[in-house]
C-alpha positions as CSV (number, residue, x, y, z in Angstrom):
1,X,237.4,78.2,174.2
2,X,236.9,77.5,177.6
3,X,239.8,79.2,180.2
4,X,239.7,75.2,181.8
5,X,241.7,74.1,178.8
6,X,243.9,76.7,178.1
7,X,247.7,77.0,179.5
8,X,249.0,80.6,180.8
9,X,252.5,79.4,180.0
10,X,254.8,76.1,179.7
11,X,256.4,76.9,183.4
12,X,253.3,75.7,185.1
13,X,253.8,72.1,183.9
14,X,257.3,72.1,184.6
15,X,258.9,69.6,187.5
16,X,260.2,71.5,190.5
17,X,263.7,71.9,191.5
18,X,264.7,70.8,194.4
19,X,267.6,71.5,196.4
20,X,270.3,68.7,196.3
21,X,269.8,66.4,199.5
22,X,272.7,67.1,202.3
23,X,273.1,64.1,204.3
24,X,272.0,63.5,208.0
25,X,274.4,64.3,211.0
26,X,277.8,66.0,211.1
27,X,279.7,66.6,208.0
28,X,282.8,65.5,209.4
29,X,285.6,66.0,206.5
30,X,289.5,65.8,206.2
31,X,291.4,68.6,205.7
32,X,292.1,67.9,202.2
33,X,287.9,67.5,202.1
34,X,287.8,70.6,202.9
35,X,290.6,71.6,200.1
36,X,288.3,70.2,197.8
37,X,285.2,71.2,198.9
38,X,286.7,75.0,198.2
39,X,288.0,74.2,195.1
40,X,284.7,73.3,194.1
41,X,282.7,76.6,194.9
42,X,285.6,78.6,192.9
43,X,284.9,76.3,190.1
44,X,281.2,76.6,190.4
45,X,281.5,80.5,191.1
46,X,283.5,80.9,188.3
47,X,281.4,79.1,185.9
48,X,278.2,80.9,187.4
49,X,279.9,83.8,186.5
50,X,280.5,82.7,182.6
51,X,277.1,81.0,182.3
52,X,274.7,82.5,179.6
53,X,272.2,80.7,179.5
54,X,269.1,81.1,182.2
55,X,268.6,77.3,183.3
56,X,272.3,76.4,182.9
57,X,273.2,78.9,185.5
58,X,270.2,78.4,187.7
59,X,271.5,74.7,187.9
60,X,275.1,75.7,188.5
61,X,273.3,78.3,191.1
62,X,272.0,75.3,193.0
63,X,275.5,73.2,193.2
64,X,277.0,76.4,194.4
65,X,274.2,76.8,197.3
66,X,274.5,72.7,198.0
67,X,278.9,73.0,198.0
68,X,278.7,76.4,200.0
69,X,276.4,74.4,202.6
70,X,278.7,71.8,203.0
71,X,281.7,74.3,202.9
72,X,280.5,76.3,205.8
73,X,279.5,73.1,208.0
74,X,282.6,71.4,207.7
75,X,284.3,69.7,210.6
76,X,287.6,69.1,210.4
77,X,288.6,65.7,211.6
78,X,292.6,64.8,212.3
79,X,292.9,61.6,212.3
80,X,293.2,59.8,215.8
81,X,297.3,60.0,217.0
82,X,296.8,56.9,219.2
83,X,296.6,54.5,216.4
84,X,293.0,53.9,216.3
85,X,291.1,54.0,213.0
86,X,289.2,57.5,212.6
87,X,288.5,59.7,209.5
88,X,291.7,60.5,207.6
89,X,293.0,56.2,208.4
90,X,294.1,54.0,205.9
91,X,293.2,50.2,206.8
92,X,294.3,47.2,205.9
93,X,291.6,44.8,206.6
94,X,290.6,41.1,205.9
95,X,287.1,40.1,204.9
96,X,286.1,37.1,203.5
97,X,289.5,35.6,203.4
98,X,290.2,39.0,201.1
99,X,292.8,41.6,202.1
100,X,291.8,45.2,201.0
101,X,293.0,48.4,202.1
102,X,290.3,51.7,202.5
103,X,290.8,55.4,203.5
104,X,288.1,56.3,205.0
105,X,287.3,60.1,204.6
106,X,284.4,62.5,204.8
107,X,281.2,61.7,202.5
108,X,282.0,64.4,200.0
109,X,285.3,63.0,199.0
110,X,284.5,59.6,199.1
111,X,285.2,57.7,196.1
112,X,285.0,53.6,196.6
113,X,286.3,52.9,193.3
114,X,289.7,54.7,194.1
115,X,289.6,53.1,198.3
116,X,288.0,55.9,199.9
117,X,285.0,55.2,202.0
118,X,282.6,57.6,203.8
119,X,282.8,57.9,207.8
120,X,279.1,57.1,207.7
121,X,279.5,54.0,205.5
122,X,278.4,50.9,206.8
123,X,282.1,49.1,206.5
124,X,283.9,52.6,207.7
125,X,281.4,52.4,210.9
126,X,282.4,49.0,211.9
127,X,286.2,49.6,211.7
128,X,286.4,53.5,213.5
129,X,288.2,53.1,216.6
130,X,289.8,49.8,216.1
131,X,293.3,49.3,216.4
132,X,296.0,46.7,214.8
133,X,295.3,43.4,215.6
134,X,291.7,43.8,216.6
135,X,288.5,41.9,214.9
136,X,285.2,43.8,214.4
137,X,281.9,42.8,214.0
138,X,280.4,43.3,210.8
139,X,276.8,41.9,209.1
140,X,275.9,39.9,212.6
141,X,279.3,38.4,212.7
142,X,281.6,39.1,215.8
143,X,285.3,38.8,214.0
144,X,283.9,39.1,210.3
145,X,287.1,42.1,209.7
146,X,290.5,41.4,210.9
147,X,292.0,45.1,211.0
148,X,295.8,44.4,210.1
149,X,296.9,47.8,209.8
150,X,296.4,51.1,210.4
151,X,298.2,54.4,209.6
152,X,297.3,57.8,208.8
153,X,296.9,58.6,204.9
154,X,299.1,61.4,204.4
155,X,297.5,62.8,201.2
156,X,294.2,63.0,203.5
157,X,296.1,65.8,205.4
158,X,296.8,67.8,202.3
């Protein structure tokens, strides 16, 4: 048979893995962020450490590298003392004739579902250094969100 069509082994054919993606810029987090982001590489260290089986822990391997990358660039961010919204805020704003309220937090921790929005989110961008009272411009619009409060969300400073 000719060596053209033969395979050495199955591994050739196989996708690479690629390193998870870490976002663009600073990775500005809160300090309960970073709380998290060190529970998570004991988690993952811990189940590296239990993993049998070759891929399994080669794909635990490459969280740990991605949650150790973000571990050791971590910013910590206290919230601004003057009032202003800033990572670690909870807002109160009105959009659309809707009131909603956000935390807005570092991208690791954000969940939207539970109200907590990236810094680097479009909405969260719009609304950082705004104060009570204030209107932003949002999507082309000059007083799309009325910011009626904000305060600083204690459990972000856990």
């Amino acid at each position: 048979m000719s060596v053209a069509f033969r395979r050495e082994s199955d591994d050739e054919h196989k996708e690479p893995a690629f390193e998870l993606p870490i976002a663009v810029g600073p990775n500005l987090v809160t300090p309960r962020g970073l709380r998290l982001l060190g529970d998570e590489v004991a988690r993952l260290e811990a189940d590296v450490a239990a993993a049998t089986d070759e891929d399994a822990r080669k794909k635990l391997q490459r969280r740990l590298r991605y949650f150790h990358t973000r571990q050791s660039t971590a910013e910590v961010q206290t919230p601004p003392a003057d009032g202003r919204v800033g990572i670690g805020s909870r807002v109160t704003y009105r959009l659309n004739r809707a009131e909603k309220t956000i935390t807005i937090v570092g991208g690791d921790e954000a969940d939207p579902a539970s109200g907590t929005v990236a810094f680097s989110a479009p909405l969260a961008r719009a609304l950082m250094g705004a104060e009570t009272g204030e209107s932003v411009e949002y999507q082309d619009r000059e007083d799309a969100i009325a910011v009626l409060t904000v305060e600083t969300d204690p459990e972000t400073q856990a």
